[in-house]
PDB file of N, CA, C, O and CB in Angstrom:
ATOM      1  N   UNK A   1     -14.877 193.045 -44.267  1.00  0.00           N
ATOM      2  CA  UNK A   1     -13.624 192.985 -44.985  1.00  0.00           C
ATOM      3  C   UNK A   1     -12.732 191.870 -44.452  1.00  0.00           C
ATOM      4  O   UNK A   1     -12.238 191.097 -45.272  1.00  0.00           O
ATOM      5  CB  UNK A   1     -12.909 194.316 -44.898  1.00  0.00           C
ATOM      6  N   UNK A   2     -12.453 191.700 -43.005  1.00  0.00           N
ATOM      7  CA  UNK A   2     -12.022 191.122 -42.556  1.00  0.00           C
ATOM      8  C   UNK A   2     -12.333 189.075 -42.774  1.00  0.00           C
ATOM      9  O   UNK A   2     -11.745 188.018 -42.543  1.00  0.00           O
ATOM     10  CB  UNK A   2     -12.218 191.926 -41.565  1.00  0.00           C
ATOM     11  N   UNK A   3     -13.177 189.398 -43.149  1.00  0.00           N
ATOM     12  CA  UNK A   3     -13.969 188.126 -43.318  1.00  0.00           C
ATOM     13  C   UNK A   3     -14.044 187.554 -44.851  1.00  0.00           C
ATOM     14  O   UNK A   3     -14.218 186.465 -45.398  1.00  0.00           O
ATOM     15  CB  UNK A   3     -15.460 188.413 -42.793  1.00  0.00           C
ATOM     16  N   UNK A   4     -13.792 189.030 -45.262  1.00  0.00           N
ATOM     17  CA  UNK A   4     -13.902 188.327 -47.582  1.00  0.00           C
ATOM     18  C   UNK A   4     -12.359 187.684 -47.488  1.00  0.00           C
ATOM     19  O   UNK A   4     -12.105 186.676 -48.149  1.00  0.00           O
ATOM     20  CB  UNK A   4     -13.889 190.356 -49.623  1.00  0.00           C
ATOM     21  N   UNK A   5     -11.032 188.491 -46.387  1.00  0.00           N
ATOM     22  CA  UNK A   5      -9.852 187.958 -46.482  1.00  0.00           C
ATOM     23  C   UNK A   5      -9.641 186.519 -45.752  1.00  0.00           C
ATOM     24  O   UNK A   5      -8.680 185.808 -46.044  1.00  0.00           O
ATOM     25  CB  UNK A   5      -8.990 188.946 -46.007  1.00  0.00           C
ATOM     26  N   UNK A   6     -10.780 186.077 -44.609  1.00  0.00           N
ATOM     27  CA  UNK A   6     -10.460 185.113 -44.300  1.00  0.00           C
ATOM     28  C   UNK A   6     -10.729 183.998 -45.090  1.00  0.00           C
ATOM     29  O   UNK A   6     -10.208 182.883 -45.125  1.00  0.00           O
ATOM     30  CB  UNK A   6     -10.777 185.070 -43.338  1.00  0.00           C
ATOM     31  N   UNK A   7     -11.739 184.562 -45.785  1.00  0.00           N
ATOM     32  CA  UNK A   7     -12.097 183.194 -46.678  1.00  0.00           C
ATOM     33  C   UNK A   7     -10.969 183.157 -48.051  1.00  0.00           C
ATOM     34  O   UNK A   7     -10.447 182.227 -48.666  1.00  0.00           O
ATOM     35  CB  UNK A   7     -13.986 183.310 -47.349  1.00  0.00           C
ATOM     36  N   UNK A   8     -10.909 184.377 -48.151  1.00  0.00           N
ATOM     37  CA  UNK A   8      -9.662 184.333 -49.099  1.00  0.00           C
ATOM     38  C   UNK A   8      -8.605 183.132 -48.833  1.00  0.00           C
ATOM     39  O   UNK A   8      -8.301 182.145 -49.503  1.00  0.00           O
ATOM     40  CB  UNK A   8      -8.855 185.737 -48.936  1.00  0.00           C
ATOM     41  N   UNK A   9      -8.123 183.674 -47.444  1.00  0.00           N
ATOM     42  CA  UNK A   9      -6.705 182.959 -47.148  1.00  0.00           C
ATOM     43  C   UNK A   9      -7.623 181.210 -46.789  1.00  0.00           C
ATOM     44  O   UNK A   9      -6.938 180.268 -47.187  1.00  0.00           O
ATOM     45  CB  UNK A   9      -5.555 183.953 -45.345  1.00  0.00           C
ATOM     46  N   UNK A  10      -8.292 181.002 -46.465  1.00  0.00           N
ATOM     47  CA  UNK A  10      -8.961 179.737 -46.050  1.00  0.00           C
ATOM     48  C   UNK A  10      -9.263 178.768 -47.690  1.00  0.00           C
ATOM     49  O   UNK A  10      -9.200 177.544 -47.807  1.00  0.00           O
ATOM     50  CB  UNK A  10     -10.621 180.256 -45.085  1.00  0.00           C
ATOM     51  N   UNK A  11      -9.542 179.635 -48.631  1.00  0.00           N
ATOM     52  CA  UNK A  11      -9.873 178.620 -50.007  1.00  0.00           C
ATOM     53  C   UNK A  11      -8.283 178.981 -50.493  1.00  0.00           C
ATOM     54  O   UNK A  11      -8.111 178.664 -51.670  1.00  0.00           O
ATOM     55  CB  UNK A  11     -11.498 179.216 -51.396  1.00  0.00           C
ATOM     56  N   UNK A  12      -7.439 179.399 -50.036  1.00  0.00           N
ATOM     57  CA  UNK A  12      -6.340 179.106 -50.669  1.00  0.00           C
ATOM     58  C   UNK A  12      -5.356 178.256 -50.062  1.00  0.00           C
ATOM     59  O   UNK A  12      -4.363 177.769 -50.603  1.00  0.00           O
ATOM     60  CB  UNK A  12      -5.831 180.150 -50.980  1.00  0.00           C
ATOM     61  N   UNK A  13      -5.758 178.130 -48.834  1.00  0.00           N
ATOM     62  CA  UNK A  13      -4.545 176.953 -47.687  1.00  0.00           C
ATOM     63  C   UNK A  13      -5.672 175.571 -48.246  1.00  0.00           C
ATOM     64  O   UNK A  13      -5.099 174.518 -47.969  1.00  0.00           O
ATOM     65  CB  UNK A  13      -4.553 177.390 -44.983  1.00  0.00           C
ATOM     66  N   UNK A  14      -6.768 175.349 -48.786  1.00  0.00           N
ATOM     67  CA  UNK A  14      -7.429 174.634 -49.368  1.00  0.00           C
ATOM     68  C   UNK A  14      -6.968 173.661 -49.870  1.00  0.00           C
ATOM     69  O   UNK A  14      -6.800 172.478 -49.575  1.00  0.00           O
ATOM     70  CB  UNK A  14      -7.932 175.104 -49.993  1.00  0.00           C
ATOM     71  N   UNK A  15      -6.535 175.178 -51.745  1.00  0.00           N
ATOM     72  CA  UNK A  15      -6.166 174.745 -52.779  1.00  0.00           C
ATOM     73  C   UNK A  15      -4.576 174.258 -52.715  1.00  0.00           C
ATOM     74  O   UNK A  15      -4.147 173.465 -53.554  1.00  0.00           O
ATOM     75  CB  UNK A  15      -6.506 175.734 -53.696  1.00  0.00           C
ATOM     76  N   UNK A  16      -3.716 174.805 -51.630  1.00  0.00           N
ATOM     77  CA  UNK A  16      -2.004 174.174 -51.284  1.00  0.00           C
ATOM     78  C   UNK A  16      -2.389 172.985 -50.704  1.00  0.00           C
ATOM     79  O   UNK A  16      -1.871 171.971 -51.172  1.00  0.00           O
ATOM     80  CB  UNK A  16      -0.850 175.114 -50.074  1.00  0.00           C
ATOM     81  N   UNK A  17      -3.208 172.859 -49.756  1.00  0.00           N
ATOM     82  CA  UNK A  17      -3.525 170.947 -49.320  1.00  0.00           C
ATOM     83  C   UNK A  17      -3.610 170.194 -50.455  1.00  0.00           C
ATOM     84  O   UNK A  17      -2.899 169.217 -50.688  1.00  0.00           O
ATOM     85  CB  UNK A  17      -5.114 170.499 -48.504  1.00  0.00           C
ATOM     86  N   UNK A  18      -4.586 170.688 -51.265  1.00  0.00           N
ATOM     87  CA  UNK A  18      -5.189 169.606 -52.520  1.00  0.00           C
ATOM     88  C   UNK A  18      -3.729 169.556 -53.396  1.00  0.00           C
ATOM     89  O   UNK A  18      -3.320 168.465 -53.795  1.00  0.00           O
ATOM     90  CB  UNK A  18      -6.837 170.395 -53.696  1.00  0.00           C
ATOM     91  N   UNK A  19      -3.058 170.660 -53.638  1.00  0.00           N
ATOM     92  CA  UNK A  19      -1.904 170.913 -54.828  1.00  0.00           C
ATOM     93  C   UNK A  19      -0.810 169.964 -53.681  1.00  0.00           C
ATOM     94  O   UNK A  19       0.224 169.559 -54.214  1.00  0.00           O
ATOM     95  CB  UNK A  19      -1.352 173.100 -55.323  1.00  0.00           C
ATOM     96  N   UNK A  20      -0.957 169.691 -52.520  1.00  0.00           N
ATOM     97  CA  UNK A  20       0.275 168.782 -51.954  1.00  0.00           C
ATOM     98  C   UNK A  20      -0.411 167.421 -51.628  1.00  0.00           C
ATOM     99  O   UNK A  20       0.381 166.578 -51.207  1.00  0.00           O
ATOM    100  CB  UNK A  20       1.069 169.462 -50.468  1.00  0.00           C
ATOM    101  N   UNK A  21      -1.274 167.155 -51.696  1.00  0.00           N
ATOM    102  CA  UNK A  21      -2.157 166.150 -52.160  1.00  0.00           C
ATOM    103  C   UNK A  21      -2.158 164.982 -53.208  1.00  0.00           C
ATOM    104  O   UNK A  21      -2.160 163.759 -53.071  1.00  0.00           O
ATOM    105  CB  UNK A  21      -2.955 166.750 -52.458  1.00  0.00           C
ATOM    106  N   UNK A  22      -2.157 165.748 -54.228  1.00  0.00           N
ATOM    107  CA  UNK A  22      -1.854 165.498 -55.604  1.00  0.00           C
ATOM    108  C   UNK A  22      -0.474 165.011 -56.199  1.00  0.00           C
ATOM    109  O   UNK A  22      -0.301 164.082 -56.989  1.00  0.00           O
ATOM    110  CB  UNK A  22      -2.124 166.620 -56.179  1.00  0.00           C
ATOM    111  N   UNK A  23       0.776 166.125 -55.456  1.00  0.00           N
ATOM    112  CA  UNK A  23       2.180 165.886 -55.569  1.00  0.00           C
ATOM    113  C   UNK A  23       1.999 164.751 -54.832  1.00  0.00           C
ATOM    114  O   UNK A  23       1.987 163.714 -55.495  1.00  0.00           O
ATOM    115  CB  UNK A  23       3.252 166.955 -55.078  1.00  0.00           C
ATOM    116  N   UNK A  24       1.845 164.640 -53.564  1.00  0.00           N
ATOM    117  CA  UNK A  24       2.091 163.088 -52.961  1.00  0.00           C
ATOM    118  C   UNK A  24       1.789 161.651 -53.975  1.00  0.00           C
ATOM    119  O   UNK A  24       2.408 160.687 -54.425  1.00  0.00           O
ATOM    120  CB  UNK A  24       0.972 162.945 -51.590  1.00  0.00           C
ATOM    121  N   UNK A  25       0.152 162.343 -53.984  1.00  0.00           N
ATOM    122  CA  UNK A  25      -0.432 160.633 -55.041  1.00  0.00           C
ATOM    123  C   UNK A  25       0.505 160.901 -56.732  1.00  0.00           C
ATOM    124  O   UNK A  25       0.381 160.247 -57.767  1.00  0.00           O
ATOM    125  CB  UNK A  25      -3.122 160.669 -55.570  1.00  0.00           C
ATOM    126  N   UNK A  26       1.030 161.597 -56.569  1.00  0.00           N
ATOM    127  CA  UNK A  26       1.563 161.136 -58.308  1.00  0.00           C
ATOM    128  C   UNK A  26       3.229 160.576 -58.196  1.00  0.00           C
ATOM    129  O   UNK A  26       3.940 160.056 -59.056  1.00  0.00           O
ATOM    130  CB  UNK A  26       1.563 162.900 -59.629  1.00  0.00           C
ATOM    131  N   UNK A  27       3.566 160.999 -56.431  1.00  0.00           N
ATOM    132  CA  UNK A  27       4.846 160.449 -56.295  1.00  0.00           C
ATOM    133  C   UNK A  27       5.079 158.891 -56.108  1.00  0.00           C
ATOM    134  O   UNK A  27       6.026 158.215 -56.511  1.00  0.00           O
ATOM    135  CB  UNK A  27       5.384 161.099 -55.233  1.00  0.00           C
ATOM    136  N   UNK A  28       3.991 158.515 -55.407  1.00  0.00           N
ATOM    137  CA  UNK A  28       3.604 157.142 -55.108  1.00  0.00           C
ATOM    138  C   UNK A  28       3.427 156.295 -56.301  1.00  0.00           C
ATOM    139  O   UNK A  28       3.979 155.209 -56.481  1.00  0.00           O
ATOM    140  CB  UNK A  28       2.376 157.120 -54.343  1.00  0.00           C
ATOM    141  N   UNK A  29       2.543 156.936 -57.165  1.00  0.00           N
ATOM    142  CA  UNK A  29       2.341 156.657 -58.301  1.00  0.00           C
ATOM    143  C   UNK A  29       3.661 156.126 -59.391  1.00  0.00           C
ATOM    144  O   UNK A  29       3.853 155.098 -60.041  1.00  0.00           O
ATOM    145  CB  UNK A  29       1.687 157.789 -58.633  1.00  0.00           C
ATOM    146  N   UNK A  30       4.074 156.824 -59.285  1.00  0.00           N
ATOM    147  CA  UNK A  30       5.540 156.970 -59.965  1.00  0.00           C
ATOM    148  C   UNK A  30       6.547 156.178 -59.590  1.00  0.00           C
ATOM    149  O   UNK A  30       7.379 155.772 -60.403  1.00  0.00           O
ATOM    150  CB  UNK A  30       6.110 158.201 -59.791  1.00  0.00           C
ATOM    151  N   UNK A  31       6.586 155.730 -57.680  1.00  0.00           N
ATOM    152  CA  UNK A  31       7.186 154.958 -57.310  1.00  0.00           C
ATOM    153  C   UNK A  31       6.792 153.456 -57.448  1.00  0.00           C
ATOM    154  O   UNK A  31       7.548 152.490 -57.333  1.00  0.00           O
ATOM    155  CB  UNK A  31       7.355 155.368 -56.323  1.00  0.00           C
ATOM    156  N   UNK A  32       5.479 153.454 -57.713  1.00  0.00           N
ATOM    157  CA  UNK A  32       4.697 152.168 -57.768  1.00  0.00           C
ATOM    158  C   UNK A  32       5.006 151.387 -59.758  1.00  0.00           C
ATOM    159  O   UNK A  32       4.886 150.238 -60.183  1.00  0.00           O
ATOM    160  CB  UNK A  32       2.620 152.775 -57.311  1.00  0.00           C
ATOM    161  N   UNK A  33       5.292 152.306 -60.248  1.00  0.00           N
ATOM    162  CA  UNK A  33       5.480 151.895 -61.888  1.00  0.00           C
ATOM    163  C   UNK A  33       6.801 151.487 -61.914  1.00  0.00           C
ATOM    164  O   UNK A  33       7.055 150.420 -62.474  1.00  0.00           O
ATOM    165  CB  UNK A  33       5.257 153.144 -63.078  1.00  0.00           C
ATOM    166  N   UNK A  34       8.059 152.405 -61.205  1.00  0.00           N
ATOM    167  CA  UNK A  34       9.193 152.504 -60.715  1.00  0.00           C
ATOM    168  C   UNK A  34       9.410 150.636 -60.595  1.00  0.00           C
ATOM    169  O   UNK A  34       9.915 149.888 -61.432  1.00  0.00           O
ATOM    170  CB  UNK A  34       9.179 153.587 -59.255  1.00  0.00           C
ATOM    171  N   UNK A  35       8.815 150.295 -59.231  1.00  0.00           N
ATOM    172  CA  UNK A  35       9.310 149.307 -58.656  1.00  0.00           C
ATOM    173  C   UNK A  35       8.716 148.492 -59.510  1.00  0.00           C
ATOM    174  O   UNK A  35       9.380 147.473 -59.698  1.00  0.00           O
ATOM    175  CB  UNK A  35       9.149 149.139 -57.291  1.00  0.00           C
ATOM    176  N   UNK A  36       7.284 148.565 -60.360  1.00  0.00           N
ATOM    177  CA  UNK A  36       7.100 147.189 -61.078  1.00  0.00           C
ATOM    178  C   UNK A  36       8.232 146.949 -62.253  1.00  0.00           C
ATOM    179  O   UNK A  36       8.670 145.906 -62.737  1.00  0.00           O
ATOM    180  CB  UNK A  36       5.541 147.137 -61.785  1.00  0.00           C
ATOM    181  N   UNK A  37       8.470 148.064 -62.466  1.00  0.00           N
ATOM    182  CA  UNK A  37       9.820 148.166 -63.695  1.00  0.00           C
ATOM    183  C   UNK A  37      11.179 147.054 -63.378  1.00  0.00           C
ATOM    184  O   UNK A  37      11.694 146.129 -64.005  1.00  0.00           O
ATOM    185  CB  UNK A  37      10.630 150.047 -63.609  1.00  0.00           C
ATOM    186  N   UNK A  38      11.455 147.820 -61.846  1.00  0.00           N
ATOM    187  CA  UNK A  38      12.396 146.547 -61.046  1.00  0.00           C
ATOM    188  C   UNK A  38      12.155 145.365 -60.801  1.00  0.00           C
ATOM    189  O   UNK A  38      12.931 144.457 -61.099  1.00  0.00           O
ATOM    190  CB  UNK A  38      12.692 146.709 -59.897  1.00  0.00           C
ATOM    191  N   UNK A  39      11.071 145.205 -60.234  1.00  0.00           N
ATOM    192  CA  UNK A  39      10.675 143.922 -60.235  1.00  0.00           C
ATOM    193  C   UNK A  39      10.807 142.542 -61.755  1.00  0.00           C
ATOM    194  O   UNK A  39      11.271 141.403 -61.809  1.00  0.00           O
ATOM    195  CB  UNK A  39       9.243 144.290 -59.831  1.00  0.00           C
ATOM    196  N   UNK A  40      10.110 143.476 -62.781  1.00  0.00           N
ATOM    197  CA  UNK A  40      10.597 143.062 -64.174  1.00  0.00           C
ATOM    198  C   UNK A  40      11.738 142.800 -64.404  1.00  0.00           C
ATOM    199  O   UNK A  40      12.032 141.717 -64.910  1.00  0.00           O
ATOM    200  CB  UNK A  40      10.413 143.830 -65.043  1.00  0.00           C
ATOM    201  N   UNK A  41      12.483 143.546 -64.151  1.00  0.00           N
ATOM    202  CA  UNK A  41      14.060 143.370 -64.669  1.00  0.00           C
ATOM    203  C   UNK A  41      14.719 142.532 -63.779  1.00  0.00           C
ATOM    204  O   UNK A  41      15.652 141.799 -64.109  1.00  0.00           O
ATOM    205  CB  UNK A  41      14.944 144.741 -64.742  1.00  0.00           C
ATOM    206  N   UNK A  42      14.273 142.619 -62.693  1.00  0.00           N
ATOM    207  CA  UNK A  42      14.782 141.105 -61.553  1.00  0.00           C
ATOM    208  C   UNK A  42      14.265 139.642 -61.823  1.00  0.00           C
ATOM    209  O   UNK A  42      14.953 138.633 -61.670  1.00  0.00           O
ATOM    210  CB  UNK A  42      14.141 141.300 -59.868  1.00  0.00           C
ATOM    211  N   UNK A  43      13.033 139.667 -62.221  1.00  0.00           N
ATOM    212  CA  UNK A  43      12.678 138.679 -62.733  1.00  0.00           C
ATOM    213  C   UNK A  43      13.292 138.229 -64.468  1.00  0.00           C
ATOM    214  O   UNK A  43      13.351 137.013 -64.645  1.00  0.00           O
ATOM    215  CB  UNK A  43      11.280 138.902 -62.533  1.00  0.00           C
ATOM    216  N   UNK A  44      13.547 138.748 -65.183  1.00  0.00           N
ATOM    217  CA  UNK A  44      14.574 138.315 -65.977  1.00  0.00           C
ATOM    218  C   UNK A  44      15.541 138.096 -66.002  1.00  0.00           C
ATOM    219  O   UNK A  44      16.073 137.423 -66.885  1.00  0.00           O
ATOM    220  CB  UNK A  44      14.731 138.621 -66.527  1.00  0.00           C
ATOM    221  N   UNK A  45      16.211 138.687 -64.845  1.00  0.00           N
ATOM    222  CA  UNK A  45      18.126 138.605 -64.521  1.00  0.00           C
ATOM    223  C   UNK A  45      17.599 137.063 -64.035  1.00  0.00           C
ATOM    224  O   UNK A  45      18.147 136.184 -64.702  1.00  0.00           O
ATOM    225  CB  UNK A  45      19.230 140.034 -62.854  1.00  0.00           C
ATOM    226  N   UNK A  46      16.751 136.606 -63.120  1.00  0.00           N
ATOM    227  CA  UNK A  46      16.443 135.577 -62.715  1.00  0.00           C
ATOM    228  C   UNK A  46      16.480 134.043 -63.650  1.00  0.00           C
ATOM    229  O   UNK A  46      17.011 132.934 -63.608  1.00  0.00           O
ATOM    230  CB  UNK A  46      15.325 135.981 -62.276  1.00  0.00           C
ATOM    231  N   UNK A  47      15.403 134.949 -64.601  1.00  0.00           N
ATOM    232  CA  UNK A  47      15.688 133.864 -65.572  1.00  0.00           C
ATOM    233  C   UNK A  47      16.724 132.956 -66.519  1.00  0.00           C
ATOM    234  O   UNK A  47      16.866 131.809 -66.944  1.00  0.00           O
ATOM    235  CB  UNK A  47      15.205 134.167 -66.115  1.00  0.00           C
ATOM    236  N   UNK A  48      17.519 134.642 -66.557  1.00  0.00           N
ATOM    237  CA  UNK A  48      19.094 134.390 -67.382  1.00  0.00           C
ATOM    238  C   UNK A  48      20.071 133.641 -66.498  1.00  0.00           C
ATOM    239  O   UNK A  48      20.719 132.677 -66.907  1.00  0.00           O
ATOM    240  CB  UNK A  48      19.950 135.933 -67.784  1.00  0.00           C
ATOM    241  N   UNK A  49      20.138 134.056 -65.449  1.00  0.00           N
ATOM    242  CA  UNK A  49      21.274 133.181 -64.391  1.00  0.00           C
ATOM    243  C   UNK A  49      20.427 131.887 -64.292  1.00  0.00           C
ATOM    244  O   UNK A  49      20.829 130.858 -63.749  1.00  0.00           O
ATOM    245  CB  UNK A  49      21.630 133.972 -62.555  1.00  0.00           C
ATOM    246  N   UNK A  50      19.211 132.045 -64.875  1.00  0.00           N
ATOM    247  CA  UNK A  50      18.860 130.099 -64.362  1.00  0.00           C
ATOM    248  C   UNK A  50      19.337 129.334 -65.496  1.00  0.00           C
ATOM    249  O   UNK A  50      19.718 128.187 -65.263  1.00  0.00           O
ATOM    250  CB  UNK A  50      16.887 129.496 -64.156  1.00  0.00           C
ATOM    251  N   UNK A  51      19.390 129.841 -66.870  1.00  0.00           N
ATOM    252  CA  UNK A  51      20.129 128.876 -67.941  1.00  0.00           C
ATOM    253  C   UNK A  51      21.211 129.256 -68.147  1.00  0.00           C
ATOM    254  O   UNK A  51      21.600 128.729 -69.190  1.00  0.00           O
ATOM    255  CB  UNK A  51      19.611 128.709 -69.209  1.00  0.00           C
ATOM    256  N   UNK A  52      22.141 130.064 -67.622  1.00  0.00           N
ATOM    257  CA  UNK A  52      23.627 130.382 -67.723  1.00  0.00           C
ATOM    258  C   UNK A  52      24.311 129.164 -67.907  1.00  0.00           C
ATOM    259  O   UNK A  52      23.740 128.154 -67.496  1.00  0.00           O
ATOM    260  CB  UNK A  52      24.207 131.102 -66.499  1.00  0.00           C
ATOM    261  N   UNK A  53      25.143 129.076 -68.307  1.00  0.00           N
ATOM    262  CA  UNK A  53      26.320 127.337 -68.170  1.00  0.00           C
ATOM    263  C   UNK A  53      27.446 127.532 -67.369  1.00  0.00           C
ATOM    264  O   UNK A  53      28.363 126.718 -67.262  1.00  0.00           O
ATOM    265  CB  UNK A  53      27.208 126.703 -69.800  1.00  0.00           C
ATOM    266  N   UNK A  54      27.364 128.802 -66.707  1.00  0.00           N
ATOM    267  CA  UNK A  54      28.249 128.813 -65.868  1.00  0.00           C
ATOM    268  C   UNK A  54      29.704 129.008 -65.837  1.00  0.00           C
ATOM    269  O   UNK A  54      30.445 128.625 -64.932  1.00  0.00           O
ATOM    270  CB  UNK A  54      28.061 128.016 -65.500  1.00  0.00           C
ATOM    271  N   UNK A  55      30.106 129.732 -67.061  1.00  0.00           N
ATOM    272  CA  UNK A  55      30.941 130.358 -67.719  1.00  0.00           C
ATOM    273  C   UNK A  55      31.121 131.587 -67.351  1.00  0.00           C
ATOM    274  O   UNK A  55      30.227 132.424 -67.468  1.00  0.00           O
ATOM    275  CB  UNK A  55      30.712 130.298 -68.824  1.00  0.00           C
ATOM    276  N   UNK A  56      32.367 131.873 -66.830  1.00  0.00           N
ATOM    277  CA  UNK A  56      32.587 132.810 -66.475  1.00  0.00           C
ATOM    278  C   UNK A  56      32.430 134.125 -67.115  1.00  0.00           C
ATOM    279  O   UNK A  56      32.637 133.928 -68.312  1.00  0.00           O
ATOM    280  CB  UNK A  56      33.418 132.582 -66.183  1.00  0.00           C
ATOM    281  N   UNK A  57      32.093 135.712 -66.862  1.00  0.00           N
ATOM    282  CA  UNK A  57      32.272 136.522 -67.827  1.00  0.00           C
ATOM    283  C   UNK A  57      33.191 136.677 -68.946  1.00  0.00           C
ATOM    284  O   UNK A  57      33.012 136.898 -70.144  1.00  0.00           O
ATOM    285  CB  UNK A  57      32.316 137.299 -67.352  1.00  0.00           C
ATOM    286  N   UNK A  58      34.504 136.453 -68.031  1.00  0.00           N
ATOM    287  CA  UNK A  58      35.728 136.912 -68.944  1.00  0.00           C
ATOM    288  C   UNK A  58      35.291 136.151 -69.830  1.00  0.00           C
ATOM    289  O   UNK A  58      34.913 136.617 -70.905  1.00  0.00           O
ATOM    290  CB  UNK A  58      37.300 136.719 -68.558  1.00  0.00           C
ATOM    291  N   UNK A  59      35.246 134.607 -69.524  1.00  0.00           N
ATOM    292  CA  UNK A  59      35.871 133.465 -70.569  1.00  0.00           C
ATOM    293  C   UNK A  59      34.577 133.515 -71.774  1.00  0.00           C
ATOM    294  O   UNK A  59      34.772 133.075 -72.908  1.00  0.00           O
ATOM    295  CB  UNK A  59      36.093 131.561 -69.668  1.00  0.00           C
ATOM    296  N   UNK A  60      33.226 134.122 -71.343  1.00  0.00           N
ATOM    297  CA  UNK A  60      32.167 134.203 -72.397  1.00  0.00           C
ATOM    298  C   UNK A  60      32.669 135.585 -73.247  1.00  0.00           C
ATOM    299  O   UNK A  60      32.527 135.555 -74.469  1.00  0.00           O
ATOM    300  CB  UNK A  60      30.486 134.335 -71.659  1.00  0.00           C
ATOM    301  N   UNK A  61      33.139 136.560 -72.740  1.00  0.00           N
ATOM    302  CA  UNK A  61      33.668 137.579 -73.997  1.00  0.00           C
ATOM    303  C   UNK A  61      34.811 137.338 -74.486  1.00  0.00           C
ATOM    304  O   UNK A  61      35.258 138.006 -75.418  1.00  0.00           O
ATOM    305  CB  UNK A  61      33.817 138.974 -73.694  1.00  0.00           C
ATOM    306  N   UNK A  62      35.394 136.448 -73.989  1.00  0.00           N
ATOM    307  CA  UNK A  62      36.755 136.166 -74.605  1.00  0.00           C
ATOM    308  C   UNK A  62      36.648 135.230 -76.199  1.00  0.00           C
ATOM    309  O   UNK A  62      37.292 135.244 -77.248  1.00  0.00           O
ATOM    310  CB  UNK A  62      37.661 135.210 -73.334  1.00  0.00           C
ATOM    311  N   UNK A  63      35.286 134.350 -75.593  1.00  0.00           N
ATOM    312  CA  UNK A  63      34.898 133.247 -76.651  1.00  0.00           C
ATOM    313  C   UNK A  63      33.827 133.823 -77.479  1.00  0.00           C
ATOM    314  O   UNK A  63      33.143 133.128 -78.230  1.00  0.00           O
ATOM    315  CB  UNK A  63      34.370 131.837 -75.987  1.00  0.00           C
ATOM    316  N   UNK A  64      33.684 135.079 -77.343  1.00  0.00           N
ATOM    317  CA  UNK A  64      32.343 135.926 -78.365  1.00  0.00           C
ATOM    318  C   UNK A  64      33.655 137.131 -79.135  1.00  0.00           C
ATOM    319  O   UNK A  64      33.125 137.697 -80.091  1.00  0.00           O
ATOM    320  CB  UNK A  64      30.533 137.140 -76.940  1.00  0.00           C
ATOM    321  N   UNK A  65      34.657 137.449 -78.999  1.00  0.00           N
ATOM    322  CA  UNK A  65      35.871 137.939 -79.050  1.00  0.00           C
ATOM    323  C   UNK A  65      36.286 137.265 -80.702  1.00  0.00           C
ATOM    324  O   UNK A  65      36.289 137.742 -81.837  1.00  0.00           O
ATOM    325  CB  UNK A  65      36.829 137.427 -77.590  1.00  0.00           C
ATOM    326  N   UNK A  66      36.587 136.029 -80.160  1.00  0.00           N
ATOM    327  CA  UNK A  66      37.348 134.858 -80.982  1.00  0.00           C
ATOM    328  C   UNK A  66      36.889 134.227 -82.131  1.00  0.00           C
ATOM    329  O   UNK A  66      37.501 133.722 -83.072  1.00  0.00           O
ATOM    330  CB  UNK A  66      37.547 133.804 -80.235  1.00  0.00           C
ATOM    331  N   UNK A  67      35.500 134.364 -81.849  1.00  0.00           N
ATOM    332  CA  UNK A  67      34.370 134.070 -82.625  1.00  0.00           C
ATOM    333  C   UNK A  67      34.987 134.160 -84.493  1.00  0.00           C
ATOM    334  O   UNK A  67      35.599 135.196 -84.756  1.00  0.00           O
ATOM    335  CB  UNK A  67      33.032 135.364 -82.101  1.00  0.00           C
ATOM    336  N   UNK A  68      34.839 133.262 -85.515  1.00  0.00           N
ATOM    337  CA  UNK A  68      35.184 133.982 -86.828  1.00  0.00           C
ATOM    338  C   UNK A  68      33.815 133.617 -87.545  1.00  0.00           C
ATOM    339  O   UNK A  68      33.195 132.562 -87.681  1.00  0.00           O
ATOM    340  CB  UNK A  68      36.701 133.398 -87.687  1.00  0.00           C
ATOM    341  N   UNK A  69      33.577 135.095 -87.996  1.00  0.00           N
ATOM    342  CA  UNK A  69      31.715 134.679 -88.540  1.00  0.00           C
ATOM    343  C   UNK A  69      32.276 134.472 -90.233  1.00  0.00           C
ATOM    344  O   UNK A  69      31.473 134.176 -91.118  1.00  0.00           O
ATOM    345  CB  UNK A  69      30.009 136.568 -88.294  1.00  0.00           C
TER     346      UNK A  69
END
């Protein structure tokens, strides 16, 4: 008896390794899509501040403001 429970408790501290296992690799996972996401969006802010003209915020909504279409 003693022994059907050890294996009991032994395939179930198993199945919590593998189930915290799993949580880990899907957190990584998640962080790894995460940062390519950032990376993307840094690399476009990149791009935009490289052809900016150097106009200040205000003075670009002020002149998108004024605009008569």
């Amino acid at each position: 008896m003693a022994t059907t429970l050890e294996h009991r408790l032994d395939a179930l501290v198993h199945e919590i390794r593998e189930i915290k296992k799993e949580l880990i690799l899907d957190k990584v996972t998640r962080l790894t899509v995460t940062r390519a996401r950032m990376d993307a969006w840094k690399s476009l802010r990149k791009k935009v501040s490289a052809q900016w003209d150097h106009v200040s915020v205000l003075d670009e909504i002020r002149q998108q403001r004024e605009k008569s279409w």
